[in-house]
PQR file with spaces between the fields and no chain letter, atoms N, CA, C, O and H, PARSE charges and radii, in Angstrom:
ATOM       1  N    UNK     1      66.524   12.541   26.805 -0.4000 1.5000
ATOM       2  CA   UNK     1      65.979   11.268   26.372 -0.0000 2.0000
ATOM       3  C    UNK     1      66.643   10.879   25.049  0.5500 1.7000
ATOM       4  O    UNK     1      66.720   11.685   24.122 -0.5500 1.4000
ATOM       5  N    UNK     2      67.150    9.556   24.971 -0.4000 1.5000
ATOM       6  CA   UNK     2      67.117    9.481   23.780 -0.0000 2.0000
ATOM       7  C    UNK     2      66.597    8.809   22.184  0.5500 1.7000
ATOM       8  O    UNK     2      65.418    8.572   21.920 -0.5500 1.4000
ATOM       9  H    UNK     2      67.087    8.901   25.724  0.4000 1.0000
ATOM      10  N    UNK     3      67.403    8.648   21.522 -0.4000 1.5000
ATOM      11  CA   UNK     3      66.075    8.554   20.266 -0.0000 2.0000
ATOM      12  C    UNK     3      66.904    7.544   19.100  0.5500 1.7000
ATOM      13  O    UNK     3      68.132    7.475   19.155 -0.5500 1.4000
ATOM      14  H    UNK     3      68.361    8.840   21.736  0.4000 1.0000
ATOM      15  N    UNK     4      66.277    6.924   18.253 -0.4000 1.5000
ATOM      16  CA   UNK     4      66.527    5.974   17.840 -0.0000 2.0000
ATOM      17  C    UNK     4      65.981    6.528   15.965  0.5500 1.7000
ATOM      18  O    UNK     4      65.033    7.304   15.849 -0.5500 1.4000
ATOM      19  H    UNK     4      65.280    6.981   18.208  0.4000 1.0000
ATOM      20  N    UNK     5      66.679    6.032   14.781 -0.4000 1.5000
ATOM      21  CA   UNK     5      67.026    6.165   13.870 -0.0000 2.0000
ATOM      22  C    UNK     5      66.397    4.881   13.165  0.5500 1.7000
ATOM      23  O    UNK     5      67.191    3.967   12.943 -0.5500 1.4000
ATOM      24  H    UNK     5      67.450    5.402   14.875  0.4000 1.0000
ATOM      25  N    UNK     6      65.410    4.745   12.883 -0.4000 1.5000
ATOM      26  CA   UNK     6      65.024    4.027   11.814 -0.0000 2.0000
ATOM      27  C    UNK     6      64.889    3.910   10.607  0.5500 1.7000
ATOM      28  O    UNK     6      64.659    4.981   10.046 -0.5500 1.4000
ATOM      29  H    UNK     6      64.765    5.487   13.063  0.4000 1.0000
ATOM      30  N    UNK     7      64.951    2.797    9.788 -0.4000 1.5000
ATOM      31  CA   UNK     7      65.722    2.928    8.204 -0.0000 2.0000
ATOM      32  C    UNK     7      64.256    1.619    7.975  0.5500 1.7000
ATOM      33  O    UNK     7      64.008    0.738    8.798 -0.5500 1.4000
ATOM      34  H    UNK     7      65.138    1.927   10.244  0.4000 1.0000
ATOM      35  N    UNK     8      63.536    1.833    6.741 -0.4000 1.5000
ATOM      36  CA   UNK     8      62.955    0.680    6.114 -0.0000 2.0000
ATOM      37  C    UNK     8      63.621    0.059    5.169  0.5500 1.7000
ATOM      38  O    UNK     8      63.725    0.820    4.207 -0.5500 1.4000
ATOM      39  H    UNK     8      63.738    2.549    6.073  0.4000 1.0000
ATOM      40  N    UNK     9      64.125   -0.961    4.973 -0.4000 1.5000
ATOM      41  CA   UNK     9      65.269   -1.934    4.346 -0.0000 2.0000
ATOM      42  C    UNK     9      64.244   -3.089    3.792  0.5500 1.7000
ATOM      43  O    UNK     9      64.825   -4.091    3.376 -0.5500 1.4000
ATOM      44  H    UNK     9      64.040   -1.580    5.754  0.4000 1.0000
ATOM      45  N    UNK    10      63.141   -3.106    3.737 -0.4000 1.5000
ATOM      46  CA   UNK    10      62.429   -4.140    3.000 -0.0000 2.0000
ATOM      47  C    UNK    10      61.071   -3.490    2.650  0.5500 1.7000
ATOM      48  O    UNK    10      60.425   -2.793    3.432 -0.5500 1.4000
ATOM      49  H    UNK    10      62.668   -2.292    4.075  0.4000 1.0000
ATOM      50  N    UNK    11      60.666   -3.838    1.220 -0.4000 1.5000
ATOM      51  CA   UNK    11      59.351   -3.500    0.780 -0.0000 2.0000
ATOM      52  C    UNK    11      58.187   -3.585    2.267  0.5500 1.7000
ATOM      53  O    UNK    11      58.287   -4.028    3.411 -0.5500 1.4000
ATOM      54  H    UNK    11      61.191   -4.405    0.584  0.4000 1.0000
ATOM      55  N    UNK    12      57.222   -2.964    1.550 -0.4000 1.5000
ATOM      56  CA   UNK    12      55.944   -2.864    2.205 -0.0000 2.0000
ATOM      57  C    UNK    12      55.152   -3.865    1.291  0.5500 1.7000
ATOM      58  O    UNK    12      54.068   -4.110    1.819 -0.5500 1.4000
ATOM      59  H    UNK    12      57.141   -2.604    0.620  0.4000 1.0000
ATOM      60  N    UNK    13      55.281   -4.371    0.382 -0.4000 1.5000
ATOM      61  CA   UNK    13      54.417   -4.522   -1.394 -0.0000 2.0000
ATOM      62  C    UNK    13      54.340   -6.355   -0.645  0.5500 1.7000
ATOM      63  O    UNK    13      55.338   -6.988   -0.301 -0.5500 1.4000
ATOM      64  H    UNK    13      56.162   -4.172   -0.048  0.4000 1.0000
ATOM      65  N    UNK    14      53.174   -6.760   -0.575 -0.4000 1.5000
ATOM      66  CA   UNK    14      52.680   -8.096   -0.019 -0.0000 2.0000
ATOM      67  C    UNK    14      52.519   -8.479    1.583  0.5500 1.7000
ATOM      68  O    UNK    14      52.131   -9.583    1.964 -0.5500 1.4000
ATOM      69  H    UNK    14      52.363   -6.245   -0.854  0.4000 1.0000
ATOM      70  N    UNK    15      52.807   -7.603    2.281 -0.4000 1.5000
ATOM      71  CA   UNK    15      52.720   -7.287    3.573 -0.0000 2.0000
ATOM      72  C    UNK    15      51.069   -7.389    4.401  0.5500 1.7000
ATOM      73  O    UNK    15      50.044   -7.056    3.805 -0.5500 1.4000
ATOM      74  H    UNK    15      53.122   -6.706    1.971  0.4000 1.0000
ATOM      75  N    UNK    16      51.067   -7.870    5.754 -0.4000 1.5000
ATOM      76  CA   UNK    16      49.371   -7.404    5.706 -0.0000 2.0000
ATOM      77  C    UNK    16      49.338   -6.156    5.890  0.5500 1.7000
ATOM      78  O    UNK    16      50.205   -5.313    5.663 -0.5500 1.4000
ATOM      79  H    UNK    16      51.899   -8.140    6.239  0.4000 1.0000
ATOM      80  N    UNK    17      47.955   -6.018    6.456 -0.4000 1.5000
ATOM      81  CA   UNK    17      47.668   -4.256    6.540 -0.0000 2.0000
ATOM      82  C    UNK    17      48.111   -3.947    7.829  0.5500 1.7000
ATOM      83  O    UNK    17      48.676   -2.861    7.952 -0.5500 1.4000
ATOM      84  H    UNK    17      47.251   -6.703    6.641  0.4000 1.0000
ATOM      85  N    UNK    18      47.973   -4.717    8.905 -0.4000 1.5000
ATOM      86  CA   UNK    18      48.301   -4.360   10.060 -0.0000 2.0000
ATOM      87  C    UNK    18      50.139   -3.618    9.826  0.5500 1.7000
ATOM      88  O    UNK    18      50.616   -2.607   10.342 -0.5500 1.4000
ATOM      89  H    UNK    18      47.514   -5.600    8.805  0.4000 1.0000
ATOM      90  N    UNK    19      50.630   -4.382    9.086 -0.4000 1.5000
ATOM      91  CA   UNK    19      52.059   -4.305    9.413 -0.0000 2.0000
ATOM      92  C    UNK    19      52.599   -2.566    8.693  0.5500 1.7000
ATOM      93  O    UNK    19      53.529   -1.840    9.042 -0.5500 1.4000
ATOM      94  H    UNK    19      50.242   -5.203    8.667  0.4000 1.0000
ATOM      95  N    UNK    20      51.354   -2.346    7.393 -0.4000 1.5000
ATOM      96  CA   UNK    20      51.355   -1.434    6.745 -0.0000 2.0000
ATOM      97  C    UNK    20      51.659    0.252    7.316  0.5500 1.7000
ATOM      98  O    UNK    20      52.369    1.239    7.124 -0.5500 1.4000
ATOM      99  H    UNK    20      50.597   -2.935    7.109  0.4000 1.0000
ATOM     100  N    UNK    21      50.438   -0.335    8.222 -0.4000 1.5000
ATOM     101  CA   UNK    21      49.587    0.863    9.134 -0.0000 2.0000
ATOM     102  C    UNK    21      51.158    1.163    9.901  0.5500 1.7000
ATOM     103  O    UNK    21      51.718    2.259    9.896 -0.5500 1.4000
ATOM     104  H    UNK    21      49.861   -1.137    8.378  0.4000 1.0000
ATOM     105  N    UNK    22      51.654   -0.007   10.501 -0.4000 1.5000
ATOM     106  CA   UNK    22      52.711    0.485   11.722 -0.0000 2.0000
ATOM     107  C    UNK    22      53.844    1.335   10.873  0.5500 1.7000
ATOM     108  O    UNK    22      54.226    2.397   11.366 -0.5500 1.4000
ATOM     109  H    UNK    22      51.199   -0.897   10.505  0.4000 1.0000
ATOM     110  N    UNK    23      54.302    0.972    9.821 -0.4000 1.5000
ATOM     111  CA   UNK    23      54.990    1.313    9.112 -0.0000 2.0000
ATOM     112  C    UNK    23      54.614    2.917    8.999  0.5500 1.7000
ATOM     113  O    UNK    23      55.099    3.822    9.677 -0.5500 1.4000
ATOM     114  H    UNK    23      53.992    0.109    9.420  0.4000 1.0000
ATOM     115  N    UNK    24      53.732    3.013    8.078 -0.4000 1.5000
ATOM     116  CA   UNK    24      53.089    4.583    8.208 -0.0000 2.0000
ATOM     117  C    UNK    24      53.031    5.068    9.208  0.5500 1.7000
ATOM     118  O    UNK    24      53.561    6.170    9.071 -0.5500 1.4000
ATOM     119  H    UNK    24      53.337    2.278    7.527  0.4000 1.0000
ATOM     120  N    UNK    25      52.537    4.883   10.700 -0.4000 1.5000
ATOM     121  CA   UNK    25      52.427    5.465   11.683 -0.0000 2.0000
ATOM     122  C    UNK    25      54.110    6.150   11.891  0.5500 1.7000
ATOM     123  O    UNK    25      54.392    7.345   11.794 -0.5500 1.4000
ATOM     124  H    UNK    25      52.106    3.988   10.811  0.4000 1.0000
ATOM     125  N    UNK    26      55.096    4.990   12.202 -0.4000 1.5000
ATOM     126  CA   UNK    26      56.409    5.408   12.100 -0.0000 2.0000
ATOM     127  C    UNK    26      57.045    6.255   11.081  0.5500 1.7000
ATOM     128  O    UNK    26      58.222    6.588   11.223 -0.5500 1.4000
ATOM     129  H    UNK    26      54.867    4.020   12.280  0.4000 1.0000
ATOM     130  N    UNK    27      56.344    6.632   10.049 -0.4000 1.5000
ATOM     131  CA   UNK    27      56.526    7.888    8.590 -0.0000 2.0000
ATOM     132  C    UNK    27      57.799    7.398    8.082  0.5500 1.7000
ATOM     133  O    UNK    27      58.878    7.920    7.801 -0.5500 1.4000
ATOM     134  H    UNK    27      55.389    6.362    9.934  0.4000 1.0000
ATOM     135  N    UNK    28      57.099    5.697    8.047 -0.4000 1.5000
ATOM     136  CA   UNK    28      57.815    4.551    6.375 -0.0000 2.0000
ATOM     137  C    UNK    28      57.464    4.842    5.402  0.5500 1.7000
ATOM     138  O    UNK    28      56.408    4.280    5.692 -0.5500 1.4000
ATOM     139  H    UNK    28      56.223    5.272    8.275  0.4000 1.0000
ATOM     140  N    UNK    29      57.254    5.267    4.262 -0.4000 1.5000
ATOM     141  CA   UNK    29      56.314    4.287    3.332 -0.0000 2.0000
ATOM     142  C    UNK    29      57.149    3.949    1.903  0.5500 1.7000
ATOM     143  O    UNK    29      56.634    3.620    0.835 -0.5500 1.4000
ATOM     144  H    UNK    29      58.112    5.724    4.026  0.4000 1.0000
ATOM     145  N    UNK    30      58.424    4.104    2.158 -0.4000 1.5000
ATOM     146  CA   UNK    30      59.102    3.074    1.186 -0.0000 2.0000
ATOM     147  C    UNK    30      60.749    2.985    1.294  0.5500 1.7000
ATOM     148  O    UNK    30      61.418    3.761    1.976 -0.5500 1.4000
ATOM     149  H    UNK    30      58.843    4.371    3.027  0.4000 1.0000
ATOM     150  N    UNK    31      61.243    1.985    0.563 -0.4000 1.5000
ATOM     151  CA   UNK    31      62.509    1.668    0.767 -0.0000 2.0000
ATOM     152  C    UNK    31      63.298    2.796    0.898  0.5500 1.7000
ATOM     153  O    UNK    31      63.232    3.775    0.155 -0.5500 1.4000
ATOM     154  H    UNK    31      60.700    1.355    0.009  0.4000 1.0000
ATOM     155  N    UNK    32      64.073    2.661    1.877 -0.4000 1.5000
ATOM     156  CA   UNK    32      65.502    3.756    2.495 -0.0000 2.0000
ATOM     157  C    UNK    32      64.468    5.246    3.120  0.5500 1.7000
ATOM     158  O    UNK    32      64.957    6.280    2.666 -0.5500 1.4000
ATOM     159  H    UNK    32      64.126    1.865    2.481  0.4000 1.0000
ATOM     160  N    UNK    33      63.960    5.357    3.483 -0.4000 1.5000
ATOM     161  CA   UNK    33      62.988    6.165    4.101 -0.0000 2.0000
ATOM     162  C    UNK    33      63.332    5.998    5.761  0.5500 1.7000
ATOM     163  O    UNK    33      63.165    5.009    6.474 -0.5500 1.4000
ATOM     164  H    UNK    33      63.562    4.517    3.851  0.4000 1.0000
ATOM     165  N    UNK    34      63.915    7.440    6.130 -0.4000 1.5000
ATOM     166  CA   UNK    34      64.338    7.367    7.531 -0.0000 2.0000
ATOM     167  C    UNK    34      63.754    8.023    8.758  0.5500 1.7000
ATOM     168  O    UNK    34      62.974    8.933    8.482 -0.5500 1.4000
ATOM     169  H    UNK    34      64.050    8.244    5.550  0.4000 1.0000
ATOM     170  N    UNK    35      63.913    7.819    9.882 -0.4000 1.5000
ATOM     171  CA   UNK    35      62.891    9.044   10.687 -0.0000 2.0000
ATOM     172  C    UNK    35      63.330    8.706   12.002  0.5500 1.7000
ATOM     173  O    UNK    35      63.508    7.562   12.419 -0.5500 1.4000
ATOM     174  H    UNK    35      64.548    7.079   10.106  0.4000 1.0000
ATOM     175  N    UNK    36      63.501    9.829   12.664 -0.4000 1.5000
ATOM     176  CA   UNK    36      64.257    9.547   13.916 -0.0000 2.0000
ATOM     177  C    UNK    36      62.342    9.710   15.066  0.5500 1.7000
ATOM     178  O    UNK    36      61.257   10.274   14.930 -0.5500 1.4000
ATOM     179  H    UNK    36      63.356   10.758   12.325  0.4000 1.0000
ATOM     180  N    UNK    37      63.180    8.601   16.295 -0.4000 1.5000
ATOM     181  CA   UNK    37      61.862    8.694   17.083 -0.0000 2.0000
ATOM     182  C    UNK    37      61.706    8.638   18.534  0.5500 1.7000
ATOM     183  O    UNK    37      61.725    7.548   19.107 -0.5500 1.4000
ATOM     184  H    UNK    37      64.062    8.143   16.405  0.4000 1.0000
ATOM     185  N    UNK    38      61.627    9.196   18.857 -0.4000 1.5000
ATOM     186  CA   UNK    38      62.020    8.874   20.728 -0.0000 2.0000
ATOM     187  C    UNK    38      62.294    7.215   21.036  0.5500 1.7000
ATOM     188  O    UNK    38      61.925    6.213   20.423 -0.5500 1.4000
ATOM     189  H    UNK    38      61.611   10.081   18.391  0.4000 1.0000
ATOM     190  N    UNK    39      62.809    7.328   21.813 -0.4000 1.5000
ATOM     191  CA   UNK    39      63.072    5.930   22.553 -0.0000 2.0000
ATOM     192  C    UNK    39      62.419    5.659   23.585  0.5500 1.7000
ATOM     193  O    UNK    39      62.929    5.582   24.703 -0.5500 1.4000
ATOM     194  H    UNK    39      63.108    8.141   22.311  0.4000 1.0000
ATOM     195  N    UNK    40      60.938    5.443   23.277 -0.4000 1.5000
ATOM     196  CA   UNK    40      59.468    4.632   24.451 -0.0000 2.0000
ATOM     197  C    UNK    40      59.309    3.972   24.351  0.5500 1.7000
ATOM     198  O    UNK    40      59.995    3.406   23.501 -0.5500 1.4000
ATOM     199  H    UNK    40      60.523    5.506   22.369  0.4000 1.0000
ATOM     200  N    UNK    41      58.567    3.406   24.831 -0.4000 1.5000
ATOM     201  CA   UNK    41      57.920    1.809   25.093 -0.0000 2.0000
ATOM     202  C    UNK    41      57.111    1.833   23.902  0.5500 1.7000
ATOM     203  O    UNK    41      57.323    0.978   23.042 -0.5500 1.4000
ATOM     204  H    UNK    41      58.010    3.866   25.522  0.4000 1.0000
ATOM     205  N    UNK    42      56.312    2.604   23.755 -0.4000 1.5000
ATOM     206  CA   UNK    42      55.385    3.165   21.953 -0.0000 2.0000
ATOM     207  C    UNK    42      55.898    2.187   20.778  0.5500 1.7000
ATOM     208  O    UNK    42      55.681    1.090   20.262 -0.5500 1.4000
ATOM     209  H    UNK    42      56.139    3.298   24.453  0.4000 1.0000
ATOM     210  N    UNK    43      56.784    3.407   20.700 -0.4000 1.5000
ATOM     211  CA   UNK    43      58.314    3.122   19.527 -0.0000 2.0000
ATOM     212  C    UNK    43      58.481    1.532   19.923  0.5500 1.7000
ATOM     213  O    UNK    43      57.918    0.623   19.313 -0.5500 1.4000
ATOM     214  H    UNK    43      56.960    4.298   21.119  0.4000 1.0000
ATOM     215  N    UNK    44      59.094    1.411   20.715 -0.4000 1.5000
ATOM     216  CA   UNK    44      59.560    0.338   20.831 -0.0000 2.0000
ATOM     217  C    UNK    44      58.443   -0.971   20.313  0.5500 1.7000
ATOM     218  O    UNK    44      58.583   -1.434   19.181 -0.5500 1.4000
ATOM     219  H    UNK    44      59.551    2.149   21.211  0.4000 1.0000
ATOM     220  N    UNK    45      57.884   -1.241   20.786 -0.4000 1.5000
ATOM     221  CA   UNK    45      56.309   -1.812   20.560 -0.0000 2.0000
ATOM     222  C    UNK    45      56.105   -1.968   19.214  0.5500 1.7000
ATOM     223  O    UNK    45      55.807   -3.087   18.797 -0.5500 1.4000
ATOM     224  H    UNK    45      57.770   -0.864   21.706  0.4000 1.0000
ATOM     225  N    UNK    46      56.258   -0.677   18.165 -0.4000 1.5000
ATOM     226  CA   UNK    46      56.411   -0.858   17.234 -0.0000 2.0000
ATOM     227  C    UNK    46      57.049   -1.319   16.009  0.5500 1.7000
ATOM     228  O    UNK    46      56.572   -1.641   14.921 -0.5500 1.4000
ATOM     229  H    UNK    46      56.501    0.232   18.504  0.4000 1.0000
ATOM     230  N    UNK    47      58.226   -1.273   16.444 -0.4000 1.5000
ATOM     231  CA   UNK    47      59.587   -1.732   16.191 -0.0000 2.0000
ATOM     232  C    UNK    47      59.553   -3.501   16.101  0.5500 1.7000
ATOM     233  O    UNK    47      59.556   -4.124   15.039 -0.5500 1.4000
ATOM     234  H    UNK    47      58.613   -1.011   17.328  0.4000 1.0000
ATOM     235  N    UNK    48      59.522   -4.086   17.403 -0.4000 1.5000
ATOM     236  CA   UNK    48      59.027   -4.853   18.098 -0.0000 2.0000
ATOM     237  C    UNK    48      57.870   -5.532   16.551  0.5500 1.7000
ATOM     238  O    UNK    48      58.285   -6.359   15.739 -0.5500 1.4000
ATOM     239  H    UNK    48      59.520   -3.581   18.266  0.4000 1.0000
ATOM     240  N    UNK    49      57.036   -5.165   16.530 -0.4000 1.5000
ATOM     241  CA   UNK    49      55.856   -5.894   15.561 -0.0000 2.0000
ATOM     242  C    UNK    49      56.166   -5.925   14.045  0.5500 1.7000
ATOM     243  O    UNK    49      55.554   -6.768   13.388 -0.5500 1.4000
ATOM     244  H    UNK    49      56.699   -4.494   17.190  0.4000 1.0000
ATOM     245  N    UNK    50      56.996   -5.153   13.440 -0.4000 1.5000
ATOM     246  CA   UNK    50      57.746   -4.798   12.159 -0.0000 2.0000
ATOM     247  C    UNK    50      59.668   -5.130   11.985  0.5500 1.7000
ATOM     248  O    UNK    50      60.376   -5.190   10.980 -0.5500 1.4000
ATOM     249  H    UNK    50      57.493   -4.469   13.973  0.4000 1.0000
ATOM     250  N    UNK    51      60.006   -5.292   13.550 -0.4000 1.5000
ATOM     251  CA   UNK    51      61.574   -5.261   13.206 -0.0000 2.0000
ATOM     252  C    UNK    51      62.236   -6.047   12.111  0.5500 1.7000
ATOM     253  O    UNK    51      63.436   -5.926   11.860 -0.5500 1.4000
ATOM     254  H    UNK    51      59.431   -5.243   14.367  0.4000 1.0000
ATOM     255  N    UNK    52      61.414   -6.873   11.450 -0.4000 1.5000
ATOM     256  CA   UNK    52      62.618   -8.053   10.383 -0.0000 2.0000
ATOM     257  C    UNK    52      62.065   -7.012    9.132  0.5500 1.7000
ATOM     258  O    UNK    52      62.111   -7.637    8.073 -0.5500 1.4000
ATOM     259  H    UNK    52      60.440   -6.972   11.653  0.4000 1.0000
ATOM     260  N    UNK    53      61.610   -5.761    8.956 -0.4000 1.5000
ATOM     261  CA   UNK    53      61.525   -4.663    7.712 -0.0000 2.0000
ATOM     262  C    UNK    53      62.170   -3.820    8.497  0.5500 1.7000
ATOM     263  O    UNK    53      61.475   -2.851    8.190 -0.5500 1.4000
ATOM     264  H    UNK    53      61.573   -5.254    9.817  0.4000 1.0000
ATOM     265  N    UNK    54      63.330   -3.149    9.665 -0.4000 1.5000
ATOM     266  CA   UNK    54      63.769   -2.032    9.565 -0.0000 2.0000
ATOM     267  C    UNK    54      65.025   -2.590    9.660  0.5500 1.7000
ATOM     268  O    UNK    54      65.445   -3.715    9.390 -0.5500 1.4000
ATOM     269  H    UNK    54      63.894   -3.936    9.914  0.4000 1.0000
ATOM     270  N    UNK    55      65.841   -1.027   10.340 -0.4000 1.5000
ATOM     271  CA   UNK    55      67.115   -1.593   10.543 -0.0000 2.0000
ATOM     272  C    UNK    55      67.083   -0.289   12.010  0.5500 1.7000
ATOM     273  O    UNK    55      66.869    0.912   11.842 -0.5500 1.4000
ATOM     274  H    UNK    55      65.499   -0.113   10.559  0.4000 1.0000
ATOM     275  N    UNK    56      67.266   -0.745   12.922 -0.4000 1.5000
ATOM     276  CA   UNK    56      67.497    0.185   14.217 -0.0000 2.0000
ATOM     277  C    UNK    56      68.282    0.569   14.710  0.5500 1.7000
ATOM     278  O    UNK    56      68.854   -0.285   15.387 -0.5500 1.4000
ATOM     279  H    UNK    56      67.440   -1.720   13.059  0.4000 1.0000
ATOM     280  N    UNK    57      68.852    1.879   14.778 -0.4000 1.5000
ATOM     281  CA   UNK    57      70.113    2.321   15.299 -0.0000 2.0000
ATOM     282  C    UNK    57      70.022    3.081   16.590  0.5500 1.7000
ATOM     283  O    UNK    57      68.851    3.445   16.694 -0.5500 1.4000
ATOM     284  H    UNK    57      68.387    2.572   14.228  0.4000 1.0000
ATOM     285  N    UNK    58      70.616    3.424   17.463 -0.4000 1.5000
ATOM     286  CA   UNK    58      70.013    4.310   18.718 -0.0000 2.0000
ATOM     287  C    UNK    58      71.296    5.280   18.599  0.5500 1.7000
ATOM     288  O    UNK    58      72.467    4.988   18.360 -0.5500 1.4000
ATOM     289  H    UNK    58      71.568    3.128   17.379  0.4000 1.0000
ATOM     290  N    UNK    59      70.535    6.857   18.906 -0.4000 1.5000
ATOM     291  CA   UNK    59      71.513    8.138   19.182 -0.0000 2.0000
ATOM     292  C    UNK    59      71.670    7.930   20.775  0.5500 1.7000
ATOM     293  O    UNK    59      70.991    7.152   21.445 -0.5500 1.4000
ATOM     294  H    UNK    59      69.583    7.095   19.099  0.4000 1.0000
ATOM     295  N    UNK    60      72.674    8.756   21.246 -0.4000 1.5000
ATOM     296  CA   UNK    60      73.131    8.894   22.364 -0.0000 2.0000
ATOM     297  C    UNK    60      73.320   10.632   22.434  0.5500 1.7000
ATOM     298  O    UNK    60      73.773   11.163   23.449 -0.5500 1.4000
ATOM     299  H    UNK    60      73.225    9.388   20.702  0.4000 1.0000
């Protein structure tokens, strides 16, 4: 399976909470903070509700 490389590239600081939470769930919680994550529908979903704060790369 593979898995995808996420980078937070924009503050959290004025954000709502919803967007907060996703962030944390994904183990964001501040600028240049990285974390690799399976590639599901989950992830994705999440990505999806936050993408204009990350930057998404996919492993192969």
């Amino acid at each position: 399976m593979a898995n995808v490389n996420i980078k937070l590239i924009k503050s959290l600081n004025g954000r709502i909470a919803k967007h907060k939470a996703t962030a944390e769930a994904l183990g964001l919680r501040k600028i240049g903070d990285t974390t690799v994550q399976p590639d599901n529908a989950a992830t994705r979903g999440k990505i999806a509700s936050i993408g204009y704060l990350l930057q998404v790369t996919e492993d192969k």
